[in-house]
ZADO-1210 file (C-alpha; in nm, 4 decimals, padded with zeros to 6 digits):
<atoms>
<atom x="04.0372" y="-01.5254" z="03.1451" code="UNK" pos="1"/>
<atom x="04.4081" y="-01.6520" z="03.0635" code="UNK" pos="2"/>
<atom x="04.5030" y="-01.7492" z="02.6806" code="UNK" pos="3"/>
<atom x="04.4935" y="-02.1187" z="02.8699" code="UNK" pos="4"/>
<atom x="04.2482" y="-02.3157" z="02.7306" code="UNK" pos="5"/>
<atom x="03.9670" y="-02.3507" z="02.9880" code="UNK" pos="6"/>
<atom x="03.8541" y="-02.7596" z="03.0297" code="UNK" pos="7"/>
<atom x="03.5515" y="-02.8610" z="02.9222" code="UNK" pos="8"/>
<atom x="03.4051" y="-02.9614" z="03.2667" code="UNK" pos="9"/>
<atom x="03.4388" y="-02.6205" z="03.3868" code="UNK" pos="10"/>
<atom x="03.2946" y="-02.4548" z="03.0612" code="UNK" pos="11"/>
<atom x="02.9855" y="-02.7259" z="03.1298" code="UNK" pos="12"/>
<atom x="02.9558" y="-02.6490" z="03.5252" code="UNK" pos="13"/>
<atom x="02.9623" y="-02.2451" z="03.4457" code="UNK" pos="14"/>
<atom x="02.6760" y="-02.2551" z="03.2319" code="UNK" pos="15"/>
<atom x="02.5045" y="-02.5262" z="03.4219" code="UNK" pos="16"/>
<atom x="02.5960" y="-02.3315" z="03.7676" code="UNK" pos="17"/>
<atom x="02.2311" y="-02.3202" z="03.8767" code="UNK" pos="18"/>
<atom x="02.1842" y="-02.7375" z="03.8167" code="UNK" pos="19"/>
<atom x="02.5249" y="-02.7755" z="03.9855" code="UNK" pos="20"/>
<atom x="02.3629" y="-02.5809" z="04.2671" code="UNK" pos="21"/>
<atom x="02.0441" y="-02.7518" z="04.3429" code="UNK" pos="22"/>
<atom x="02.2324" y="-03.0808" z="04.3039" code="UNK" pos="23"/>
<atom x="02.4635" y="-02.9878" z="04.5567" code="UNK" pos="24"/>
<atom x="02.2712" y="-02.8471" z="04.7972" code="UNK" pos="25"/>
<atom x="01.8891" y="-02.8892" z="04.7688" code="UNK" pos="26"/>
<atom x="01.8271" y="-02.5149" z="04.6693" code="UNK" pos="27"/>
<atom x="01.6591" y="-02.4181" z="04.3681" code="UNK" pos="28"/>
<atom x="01.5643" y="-02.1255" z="04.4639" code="UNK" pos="29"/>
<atom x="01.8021" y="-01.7884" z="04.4762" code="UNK" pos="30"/>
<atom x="02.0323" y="-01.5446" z="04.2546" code="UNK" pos="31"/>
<atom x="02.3462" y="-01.7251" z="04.1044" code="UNK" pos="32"/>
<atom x="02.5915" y="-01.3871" z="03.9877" code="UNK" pos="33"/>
<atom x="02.9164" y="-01.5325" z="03.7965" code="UNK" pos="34"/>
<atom x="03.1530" y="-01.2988" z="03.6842" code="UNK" pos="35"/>
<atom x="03.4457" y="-01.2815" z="03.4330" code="UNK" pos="36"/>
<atom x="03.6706" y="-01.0417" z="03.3150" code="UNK" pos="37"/>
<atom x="03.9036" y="-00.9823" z="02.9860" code="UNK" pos="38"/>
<atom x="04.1361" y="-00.7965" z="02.7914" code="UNK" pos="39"/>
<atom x="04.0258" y="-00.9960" z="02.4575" code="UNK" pos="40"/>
<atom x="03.7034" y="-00.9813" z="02.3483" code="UNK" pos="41"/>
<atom x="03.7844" y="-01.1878" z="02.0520" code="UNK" pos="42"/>
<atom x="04.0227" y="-01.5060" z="02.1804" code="UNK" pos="43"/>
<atom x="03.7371" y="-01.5403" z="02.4817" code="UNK" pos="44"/>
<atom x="03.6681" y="-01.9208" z="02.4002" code="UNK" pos="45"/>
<atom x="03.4192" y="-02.0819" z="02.3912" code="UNK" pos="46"/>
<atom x="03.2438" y="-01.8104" z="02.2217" code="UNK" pos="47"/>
<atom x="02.9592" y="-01.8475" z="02.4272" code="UNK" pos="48"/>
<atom x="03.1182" y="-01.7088" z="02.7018" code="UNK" pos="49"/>
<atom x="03.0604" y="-01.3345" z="02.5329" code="UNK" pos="50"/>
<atom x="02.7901" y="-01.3931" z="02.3637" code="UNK" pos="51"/>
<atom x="02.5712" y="-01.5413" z="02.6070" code="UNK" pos="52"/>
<atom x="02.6454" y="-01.2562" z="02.8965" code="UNK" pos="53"/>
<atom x="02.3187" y="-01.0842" z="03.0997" code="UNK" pos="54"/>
<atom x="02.5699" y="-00.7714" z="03.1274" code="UNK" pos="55"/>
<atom x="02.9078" y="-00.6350" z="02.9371" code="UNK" pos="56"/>
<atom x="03.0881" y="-00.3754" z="03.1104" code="UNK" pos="57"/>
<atom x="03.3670" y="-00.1578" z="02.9128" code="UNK" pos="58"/>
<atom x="03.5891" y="00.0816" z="03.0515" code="UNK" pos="59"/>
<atom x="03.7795" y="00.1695" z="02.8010" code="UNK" pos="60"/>
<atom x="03.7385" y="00.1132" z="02.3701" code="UNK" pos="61"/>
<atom x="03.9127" y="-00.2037" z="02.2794" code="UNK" pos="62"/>
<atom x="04.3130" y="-00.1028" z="02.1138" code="UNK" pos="63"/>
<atom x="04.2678" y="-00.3866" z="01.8482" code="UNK" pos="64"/>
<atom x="04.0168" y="-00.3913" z="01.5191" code="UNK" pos="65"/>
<atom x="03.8874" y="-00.7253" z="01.6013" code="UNK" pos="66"/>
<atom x="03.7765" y="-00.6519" z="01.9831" code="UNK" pos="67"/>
<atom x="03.6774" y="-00.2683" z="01.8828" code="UNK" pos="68"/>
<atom x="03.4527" y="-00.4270" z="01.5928" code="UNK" pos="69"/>
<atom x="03.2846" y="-00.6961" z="01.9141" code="UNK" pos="70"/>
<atom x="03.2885" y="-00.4007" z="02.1192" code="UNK" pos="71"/>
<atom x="03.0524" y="-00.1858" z="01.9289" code="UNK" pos="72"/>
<atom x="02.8425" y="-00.4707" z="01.8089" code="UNK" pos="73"/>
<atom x="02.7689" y="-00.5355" z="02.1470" code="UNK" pos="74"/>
<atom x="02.7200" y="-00.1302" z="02.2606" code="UNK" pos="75"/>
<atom x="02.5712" y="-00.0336" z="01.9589" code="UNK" pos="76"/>
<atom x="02.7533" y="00.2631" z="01.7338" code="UNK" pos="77"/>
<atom x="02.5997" y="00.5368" z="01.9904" code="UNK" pos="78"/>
<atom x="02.7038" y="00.4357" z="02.2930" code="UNK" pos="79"/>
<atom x="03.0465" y="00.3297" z="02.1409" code="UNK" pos="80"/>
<atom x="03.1248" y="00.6365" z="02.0320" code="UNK" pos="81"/>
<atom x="03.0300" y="00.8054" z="02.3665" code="UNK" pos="82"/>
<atom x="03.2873" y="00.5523" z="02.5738" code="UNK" pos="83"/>
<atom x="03.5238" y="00.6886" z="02.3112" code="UNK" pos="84"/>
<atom x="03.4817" y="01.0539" z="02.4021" code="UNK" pos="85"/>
<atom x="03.4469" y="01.0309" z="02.7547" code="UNK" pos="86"/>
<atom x="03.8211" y="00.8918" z="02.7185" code="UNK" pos="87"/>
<atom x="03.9860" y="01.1210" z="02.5265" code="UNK" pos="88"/>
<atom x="03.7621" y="01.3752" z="02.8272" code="UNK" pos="89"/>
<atom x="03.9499" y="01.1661" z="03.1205" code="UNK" pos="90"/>
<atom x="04.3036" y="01.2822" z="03.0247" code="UNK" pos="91"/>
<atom x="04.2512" y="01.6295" z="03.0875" code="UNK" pos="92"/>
<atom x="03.9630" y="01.6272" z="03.3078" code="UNK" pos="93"/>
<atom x="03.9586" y="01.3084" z="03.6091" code="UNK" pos="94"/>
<atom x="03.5840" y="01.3370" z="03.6859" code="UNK" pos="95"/>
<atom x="03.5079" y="01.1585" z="03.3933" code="UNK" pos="96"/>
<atom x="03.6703" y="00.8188" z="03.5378" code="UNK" pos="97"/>
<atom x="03.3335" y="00.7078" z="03.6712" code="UNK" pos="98"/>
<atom x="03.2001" y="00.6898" z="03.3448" code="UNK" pos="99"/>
<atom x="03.1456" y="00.3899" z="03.1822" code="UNK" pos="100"/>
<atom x="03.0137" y="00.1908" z="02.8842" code="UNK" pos="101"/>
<atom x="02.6857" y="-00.1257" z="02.9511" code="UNK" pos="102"/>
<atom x="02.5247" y="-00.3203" z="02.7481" code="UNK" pos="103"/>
<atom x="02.2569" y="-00.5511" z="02.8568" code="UNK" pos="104"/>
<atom x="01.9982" y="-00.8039" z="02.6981" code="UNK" pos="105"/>
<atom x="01.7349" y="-00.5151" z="02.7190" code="UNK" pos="106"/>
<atom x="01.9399" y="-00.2153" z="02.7013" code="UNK" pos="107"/>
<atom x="02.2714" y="-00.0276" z="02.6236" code="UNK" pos="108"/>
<atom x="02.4258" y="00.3468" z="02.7759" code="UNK" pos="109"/>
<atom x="02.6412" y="00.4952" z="02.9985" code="UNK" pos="110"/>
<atom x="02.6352" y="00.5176" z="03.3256" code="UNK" pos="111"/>
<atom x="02.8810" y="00.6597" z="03.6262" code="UNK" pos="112"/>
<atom x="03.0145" y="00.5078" z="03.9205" code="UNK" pos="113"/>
<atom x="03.1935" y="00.7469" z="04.1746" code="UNK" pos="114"/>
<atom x="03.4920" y="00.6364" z="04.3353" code="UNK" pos="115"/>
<atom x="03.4257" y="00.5542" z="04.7143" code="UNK" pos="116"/>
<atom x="03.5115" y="00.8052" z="04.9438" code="UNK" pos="117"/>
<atom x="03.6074" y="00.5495" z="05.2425" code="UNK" pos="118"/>
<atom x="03.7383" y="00.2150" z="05.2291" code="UNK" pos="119"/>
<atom x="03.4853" y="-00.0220" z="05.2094" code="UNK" pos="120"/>
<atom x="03.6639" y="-00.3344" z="05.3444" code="UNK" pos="121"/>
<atom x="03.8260" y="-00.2166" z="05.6468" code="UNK" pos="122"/>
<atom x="04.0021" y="-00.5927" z="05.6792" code="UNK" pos="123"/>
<atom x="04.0986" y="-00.8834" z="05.4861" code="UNK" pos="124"/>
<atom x="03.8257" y="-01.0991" z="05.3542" code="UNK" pos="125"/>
<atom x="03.7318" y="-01.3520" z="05.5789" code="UNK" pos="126"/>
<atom x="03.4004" y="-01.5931" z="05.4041" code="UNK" pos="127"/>
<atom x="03.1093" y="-01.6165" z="05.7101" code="UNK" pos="128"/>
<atom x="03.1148" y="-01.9836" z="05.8553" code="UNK" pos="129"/>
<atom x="02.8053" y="-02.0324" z="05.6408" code="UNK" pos="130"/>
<atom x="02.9453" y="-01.9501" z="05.2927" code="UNK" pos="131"/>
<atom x="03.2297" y="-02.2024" z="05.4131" code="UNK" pos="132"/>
<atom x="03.0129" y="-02.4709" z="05.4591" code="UNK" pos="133"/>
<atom x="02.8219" y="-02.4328" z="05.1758" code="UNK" pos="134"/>
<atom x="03.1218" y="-02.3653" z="04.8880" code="UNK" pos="135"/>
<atom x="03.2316" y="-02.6941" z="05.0318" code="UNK" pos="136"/>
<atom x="02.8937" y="-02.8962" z="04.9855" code="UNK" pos="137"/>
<atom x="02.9397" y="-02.7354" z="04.6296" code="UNK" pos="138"/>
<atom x="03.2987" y="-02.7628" z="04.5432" code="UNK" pos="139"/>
<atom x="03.3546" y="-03.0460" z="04.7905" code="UNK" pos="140"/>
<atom x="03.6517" y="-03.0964" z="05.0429" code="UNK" pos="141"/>
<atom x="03.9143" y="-02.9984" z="04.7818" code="UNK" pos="142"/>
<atom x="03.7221" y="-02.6474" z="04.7156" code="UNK" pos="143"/>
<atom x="03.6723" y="-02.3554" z="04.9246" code="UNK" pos="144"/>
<atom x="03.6534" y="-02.5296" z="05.2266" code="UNK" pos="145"/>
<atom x="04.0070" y="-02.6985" z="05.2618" code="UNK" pos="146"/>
<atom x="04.1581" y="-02.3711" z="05.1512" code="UNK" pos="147"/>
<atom x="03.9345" y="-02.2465" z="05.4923" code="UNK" pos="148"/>
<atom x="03.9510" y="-02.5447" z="05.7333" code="UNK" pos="149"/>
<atom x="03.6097" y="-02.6271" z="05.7155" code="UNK" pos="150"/>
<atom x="03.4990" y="-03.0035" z="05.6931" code="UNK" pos="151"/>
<atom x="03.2631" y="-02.9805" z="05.4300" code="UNK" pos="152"/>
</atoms>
């Protein structure tokens, strides 16, 4: 997210992503994943936007009052406190990088992810034919698919 005000269409067609979907192509069945990131807990606008999230990742404790107070609303004062150890651990010791803070609808911890040990995308992305064609039955010729050359 930017400090630019998003417009009020695309507020509306991220939270009505699965209607836009079956609209656009028929299916109304299948996983829709959105993601977002931020370095402003607080200024995210609309609110609903943090409030509303199925998960909230956090690397690293929020540097101003007003995000750190979101922040541990949303980990809960346990878990908050533990992201906030585990970084004053990664200065002197590097294996705690992998750690990090969740909170979800059901639950809230800690949990590690360990840095790949190979490159996972051995070559520039390059969307299958099939996502093409249907980003551009979505987003229509001005989307995905005229950045792609398909015809939608």
């Amino acid at each position: 997210m930017t400090r630019i005000r998003q417009p009020e269409e695309a507020i509306h067609g991220y939270f009505t992503i699965r209607h836009l979907m079956a609209e656009k192509t028929g299916l109304r069945n299948g996983l829709v994943v959105t993601a977002f990131t931020t370095h402003d807990l607080y200024g995210v606008q609309p609110k609903s936007l943090r409030t509303n999230c199925d998960l909230s990742l956090f690397l690293e404790s929020p540097a101003n009052p007003y995000d750190e107070r979101l922040a541990e609303e949303t980990l809960g004062t346990e878990v908050y406190e533990k992201l906030k150890r585990v970084e004053q651990l990664r200065l002197s010791q590097p294996e705690y990088k992998g750690w990090i803070a969740y909170s979800t609808k059901w639950m809230k911890g800690m949990v590690y992810i360990p840095k790949t040990e190979y490159q996972l995308l051995q070559r520039g992305f390059e969307p299958t034919p099939d996502a093409v064609a249907l980003a551009s039955r979505i987003l229509g010729r001005q989307g995905l698919g005229a950045m792609y050359g398909a015809s939608g």
